[in-house]
C-alpha positions in Angstrom: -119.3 190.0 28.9 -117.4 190.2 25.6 -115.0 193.4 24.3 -114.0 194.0 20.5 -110.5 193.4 20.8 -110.2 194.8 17.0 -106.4 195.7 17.2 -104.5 194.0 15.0 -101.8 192.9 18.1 -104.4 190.8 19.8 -105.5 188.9 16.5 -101.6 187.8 16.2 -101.0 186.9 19.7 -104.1 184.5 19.9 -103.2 182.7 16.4 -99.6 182.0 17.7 -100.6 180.9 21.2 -103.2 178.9 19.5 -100.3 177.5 17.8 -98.3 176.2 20.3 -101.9 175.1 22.2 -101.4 177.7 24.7 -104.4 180.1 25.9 -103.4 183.8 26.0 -105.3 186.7 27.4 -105.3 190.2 27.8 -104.9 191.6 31.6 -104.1 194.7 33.9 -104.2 198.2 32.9 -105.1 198.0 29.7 -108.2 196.4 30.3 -109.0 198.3 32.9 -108.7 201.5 30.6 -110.7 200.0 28.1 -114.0 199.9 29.9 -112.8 203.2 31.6 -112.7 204.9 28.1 -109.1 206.0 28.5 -106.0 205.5 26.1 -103.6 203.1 27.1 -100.4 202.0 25.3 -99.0 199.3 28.0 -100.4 195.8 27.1 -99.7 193.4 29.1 -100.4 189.6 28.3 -100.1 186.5 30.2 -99.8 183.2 28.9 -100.7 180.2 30.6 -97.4 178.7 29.2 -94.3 180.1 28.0 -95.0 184.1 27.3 -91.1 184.6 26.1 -92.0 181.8 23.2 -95.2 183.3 22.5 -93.5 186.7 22.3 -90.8 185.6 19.9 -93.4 184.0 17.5 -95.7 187.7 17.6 -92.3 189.5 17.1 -91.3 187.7 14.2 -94.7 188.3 12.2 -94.9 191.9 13.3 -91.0 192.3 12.3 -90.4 194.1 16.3 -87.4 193.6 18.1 -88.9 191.3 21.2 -86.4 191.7 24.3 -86.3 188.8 26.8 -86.0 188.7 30.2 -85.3 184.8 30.7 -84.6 184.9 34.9 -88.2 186.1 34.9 -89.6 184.4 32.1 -91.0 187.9 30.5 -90.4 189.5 27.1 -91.1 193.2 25.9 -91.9 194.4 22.6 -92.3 197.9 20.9 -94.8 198.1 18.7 -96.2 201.4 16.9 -95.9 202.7 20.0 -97.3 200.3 22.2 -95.3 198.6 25.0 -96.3 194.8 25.3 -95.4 192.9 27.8 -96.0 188.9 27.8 -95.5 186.9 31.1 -96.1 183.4 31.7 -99.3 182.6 33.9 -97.7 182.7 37.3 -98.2 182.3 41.6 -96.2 184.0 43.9 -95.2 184.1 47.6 -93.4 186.7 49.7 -90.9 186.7 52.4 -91.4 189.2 55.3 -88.3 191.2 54.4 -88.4 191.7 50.1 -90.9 192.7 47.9 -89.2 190.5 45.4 -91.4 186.9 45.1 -90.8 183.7 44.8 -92.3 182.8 41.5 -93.7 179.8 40.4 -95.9 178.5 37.3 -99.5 179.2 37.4 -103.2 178.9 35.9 -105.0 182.4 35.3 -106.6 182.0 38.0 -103.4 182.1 40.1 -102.2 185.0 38.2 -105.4 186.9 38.8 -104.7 186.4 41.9 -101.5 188.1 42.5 -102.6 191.2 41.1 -102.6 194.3 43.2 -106.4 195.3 42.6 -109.5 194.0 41.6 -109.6 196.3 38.9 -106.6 195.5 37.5 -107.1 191.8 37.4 -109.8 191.5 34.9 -108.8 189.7 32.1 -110.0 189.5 28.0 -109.4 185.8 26.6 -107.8 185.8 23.1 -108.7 182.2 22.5 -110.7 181.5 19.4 -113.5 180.2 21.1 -114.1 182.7 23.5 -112.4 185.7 21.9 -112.5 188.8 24.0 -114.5 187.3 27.1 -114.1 188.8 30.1 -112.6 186.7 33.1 -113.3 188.8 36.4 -113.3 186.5 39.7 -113.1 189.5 41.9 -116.2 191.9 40.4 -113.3 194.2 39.1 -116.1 195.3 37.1 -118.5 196.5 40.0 -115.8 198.4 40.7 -115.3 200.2 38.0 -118.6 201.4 38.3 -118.4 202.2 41.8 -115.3 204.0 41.5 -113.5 202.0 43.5 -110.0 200.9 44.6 -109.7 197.3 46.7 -107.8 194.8 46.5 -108.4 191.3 45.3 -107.4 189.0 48.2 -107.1 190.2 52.3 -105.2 193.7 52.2 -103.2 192.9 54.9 -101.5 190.2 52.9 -101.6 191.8 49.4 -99.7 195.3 51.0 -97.6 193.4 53.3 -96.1 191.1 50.3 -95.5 194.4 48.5 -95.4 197.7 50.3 -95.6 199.5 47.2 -98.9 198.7 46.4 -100.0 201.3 49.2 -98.6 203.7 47.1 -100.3 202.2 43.6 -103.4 202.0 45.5 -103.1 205.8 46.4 -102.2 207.0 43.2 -105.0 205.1 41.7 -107.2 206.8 44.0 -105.4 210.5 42.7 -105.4 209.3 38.6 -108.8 207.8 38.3 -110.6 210.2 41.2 -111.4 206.8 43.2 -111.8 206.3 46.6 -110.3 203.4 48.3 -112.7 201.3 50.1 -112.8 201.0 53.8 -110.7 197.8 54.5 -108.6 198.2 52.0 -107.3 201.8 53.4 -107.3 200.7 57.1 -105.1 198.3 56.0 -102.1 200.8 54.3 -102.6 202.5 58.1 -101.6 199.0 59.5 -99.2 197.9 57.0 -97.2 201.8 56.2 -94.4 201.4 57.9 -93.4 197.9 55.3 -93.0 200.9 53.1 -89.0 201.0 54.6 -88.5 198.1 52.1 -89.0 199.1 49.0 -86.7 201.3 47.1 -86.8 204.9 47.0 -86.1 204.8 43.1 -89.9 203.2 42.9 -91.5 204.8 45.6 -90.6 208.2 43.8 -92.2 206.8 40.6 -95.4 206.8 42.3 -95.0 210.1 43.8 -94.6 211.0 40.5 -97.4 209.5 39.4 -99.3 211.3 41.9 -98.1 214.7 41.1 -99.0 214.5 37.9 -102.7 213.4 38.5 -105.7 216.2 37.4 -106.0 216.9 41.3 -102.8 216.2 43.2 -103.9 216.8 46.1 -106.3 214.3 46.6 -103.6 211.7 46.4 -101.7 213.9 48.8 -104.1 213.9 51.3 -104.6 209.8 51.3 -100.8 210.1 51.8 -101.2 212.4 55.3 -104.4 210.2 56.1 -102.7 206.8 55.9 -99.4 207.8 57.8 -97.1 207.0 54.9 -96.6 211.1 54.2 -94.1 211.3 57.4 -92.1 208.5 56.4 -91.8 209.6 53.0 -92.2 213.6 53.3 -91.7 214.1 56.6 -91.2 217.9 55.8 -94.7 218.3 54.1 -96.3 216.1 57.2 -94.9 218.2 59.4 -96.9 221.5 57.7 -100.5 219.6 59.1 -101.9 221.0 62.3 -103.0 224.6 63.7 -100.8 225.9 66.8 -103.1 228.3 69.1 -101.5 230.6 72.0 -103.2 233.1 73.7 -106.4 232.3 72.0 -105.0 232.8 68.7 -103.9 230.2 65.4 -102.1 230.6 63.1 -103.0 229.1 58.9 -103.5 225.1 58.5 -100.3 225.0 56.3 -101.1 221.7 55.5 -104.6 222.2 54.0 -103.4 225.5 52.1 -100.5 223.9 50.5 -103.0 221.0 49.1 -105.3 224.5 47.6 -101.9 226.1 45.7 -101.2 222.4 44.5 -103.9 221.9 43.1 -104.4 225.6 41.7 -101.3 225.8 39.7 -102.0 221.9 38.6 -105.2 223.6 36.9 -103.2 225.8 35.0 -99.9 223.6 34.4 -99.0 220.6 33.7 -95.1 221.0 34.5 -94.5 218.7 37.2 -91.5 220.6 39.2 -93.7 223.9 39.4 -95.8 221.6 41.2 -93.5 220.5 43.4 -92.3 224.2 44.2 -96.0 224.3 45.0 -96.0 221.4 47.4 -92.5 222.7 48.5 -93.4 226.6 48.8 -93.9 226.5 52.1 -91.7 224.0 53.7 -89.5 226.0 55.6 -92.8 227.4 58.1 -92.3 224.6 60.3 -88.7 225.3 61.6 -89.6 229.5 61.4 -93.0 229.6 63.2 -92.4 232.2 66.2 -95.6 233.6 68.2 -95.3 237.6 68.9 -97.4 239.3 71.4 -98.0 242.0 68.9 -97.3 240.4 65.7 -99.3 237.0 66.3 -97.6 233.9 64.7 -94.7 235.0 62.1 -92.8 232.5 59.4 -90.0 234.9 58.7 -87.5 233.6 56.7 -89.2 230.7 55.6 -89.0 231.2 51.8 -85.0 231.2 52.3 -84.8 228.8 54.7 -87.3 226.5 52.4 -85.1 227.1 49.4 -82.4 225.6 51.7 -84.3 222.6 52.1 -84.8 221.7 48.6 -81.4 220.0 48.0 -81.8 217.8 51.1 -85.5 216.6 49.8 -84.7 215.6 46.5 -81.4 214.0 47.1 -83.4 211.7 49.7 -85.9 211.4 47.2 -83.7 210.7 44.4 -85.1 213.6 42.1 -82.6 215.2 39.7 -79.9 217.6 40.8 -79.7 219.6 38.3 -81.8 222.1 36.6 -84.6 220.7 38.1 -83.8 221.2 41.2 -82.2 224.6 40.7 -85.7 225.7 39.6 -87.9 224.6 42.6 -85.2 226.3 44.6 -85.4 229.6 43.0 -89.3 229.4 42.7 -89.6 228.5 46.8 -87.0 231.3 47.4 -88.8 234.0 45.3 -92.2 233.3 45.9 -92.9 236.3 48.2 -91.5 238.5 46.5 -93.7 239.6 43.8 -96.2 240.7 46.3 -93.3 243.0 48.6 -93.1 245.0 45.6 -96.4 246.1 46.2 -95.1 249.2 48.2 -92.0 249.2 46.3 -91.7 253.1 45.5 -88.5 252.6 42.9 -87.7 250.4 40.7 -84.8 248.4 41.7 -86.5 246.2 43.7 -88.7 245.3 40.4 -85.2 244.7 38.6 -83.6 242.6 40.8 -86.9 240.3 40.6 -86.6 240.1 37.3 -83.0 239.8 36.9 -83.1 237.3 39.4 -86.4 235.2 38.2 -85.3 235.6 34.8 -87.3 233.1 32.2 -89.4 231.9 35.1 -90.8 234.9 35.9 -94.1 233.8 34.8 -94.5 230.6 36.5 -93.0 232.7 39.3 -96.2 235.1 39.1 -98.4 231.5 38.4 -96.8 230.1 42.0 -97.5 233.1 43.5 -101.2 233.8 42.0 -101.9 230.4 43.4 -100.8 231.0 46.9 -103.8 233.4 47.2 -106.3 230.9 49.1 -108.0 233.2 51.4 -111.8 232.3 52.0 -112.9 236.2 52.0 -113.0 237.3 48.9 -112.4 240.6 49.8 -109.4 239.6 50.3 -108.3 237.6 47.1 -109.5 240.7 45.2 -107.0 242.9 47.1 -104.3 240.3 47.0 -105.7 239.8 42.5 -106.0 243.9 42.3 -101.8 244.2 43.9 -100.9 241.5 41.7 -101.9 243.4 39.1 -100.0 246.2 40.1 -96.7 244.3 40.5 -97.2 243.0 36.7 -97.9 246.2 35.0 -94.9 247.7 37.0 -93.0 244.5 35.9 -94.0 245.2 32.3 -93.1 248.7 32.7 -89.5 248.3 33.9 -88.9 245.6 31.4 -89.7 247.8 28.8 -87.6 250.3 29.7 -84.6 249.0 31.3 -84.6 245.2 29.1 -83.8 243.6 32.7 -85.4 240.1 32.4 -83.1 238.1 31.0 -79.7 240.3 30.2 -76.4 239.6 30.6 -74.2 242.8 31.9 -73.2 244.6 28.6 -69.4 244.1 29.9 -68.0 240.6 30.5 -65.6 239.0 31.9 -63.5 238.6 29.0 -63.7 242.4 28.0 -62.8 243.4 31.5 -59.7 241.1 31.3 -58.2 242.6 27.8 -58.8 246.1 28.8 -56.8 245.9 31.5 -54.2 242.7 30.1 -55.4 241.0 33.3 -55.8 237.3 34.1 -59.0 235.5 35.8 -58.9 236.8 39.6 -60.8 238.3 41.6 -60.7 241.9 40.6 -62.6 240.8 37.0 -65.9 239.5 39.1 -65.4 242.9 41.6 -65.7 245.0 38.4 -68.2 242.4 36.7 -70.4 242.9 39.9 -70.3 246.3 40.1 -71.5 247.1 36.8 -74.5 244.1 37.5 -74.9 245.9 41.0 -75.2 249.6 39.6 -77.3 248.8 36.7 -79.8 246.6 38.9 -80.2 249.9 41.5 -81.0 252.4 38.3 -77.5 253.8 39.0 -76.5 253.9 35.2 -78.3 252.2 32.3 -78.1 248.7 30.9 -75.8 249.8 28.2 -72.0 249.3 27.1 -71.5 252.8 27.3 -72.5 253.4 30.6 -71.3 250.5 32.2 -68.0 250.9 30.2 -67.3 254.4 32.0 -68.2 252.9 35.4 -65.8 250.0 34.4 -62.6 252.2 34.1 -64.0 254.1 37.3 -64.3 250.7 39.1 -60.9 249.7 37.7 -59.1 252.9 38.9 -60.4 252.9 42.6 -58.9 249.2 42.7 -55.7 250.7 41.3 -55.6 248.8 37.7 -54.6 250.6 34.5 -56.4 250.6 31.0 -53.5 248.3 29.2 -53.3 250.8 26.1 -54.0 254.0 28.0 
């Protein structure tokens, strides 16, 4: 089988290994994508010779700065937005405790070889006289068409050399909606717990990876199936399985977290509301209590999951920052929209909104999602309040400009009113204003909440500097 390699890239690569009497082809993903039909912008060529001089030569014509990477005998070039990687033709071997090879010089063959899947170690020749023939020893191809995931040599050795792949083969599976054949998946059972020596730092990539695929879930699910979800998530694997006392069970967490993941992944691609919809419920596991009345209860599981959050992504080396601020306040609120249903005033509605703020509707998105009853009866009732809650929301908003404000007095005015320094009393004033404006006590205006201000100010005995 020959492919039109028509990009202008390929023709300059296979004139300048033809130069230096090299052979040169193109391998991996991006061949892979090409008979899938999908874009790809990561190019990687090996070389059976020296890639970094075949790199230089490319770079040189194309006027792109070509980094190299000498200890490992790779270079990488940006090119019109293409990433291009050039490696020498290589074989490797593994020790039992690194997934870092030992590397030596290879034929194609050998590099084919040490490739992850046979999928992704098809290969185009860029040689003049077979220019865009397809080398594929391990029916990569087949497949393709089969939809398949499996690995080019015994799994057992290709998972065990490099743990990670268990979690490239899984996220494959999630990406391309493949299933992994039979072997190769009974093998990521055998091999999981080799996933203790690769670095978090990659092993979060691919849980990236797989949060970002169309269905999440799927990949999620291969994660439970294989065992590698309780050494990674241990807090997600811990949601799977249905409790029963007194002949009565409680929701498979498990199985409804993977239904809100993958319902707010069909309306959003922003990856950390997904992970506040894979974290929503976390916090069920440590809150479950049966009641003889009641039945099973999670009470207190959205603050106790908020509580979680930090722990998760500092073991997972996921941002901090904003990021993680935002899954926290998302797993925190997410039942609250629908208590407001019998909310008879409206400070309950404007602390929600003071409080969700600008992600109020990914908020009402999380919590839309969370509906996965299978009577529909029931998801209308749970649609029909949710309606409710937003024209109520839409209605206070209006009215009181919650969403959003900043107390009409700050902290600043508070201090030159009353020639004080920064203490405590400014935040007791500041909060009292915030408090009585949230409850409906006095509207959100300097007027108001300048009265209640020099009220505040006298019942904690402090004058009005220029009274």
């Amino acid at each position: 089988m020959k492919a039109p390699l028509q990009s202008k890239i390929f023709r300059i690569v296979a004139e300048q290994a033809a130069l230096i009497n090299v052979k040169s082809y193109v391998i991996g993903g991006y061949v892979r994508d090409f008979f899938l039909k999908r874009s790809c912008t990561d190019i990687d060529i090996v070389v059976e010779g020296n890639g970094m001089e075949v790199a230089s030569a490319v770079g040189s014509i194309l006027k792109a700065r070509v980094t190299l990477f000498k200890k490992f005998g790779t270079a990488m070039m940006c090119y019109k937005g293409m990433e291009i990687e050039f490696v020498g033709a290589r074989k490797e071997s593994y020790r039992s405790d690194s997934r870092k090879p030992i590397v030596e010089n290879g034929t194609l063959e050998d590099d084919q070889k040490r490739r992850d899947f046979t999928i992704n170690a098809m290969a185009l020749s860029l040689a003049r006289e077979d220019y865009g023939t397809l080398t594929d020893p391990f029916n990569g191809m087949d497949d393709l068409k089969r939809k398949i995931i499996r690995t080019p040599l015994d799994p057992d050795t290709t998972f065990s050399d490099d743990p990670l792949r268990m979690l490239r083969a899984i996220r494959f599976a999630a990406q391309l909606d493949f299933s992994i054949e039979s072997d190769s998946f009974a093998s990521i059972v055998r091999n999981a717990s080799r996933i203790h020596i690769v670095s978090q730092e990659r092993i979060t990539v691919e849980l990236q990876k797989i949060m970002a695929a169309p269905k999440p879930s799927k990949g999620f699910i291969l994660l439970e199936k294989s065992g590698l979800l309780s050494l990674l998530l241990p807090q997600i694997a811990s949601l799977k399985g249905v409790e029963t006392m007194e002949g009565r069970g409680h929701k498979e967490n498990f199985s409804h977290t993977m239904e809100v993941l993958d319902n707010v992944a069909s309306e959003s691609d922003n990856i950390w509301l997904r992970w506040a919809a894979l974290l929503h419920d976390v916090g069920k596991p440590s809150t479950k209590h049966f009641d003889k009345e009641l039945g099973w209860t999670f009470h207190g599981h959205d603050f106790i999951g908020s509580k979680m959050i930090p722990g998760i992504f500092r073991k997972l080396r996921l941002p901090l920052g904003e990021e993680m601020r935002y899954v926290q306040k998302l797993v925190q609120l997410h039942l609250r929209p629908v208590a407001l249903v019998n909310e008879v005033s409206d400070s309950g509605v404007r602390r929600l909104l003071f409080e969700a703020g600008e992600d109020l509707d990914d908020l009402m998105l999380l919590c839309r999602a969370d509906i996965t009853s299978k009577n529909p009866r029931t998801v209308r009732r749970h649609l029909e309040n949710f309606e409710q809650v937003s024209k109520k929301m839409a209605r206070v908003e209006e009215k009181d400009a919650i969403r959003n404000f900043q107390p009409p007095i700050s902290g600043e005015m508070i201090m030159k009113t009353f020639g004080l320094p920064p203490c405590r009393e400014v935040g007791l004033i500041k909060d009292y204003i915030k408090e009585a404006i949230l409850d409906g006590k006095i509207g959100n205006n300097l007027e108001e909440a300048r009265q209640l201000m020099l009220e505040r100010a006298r019942e904690l005995g402090i004058s009005e500097v220029n009274a």
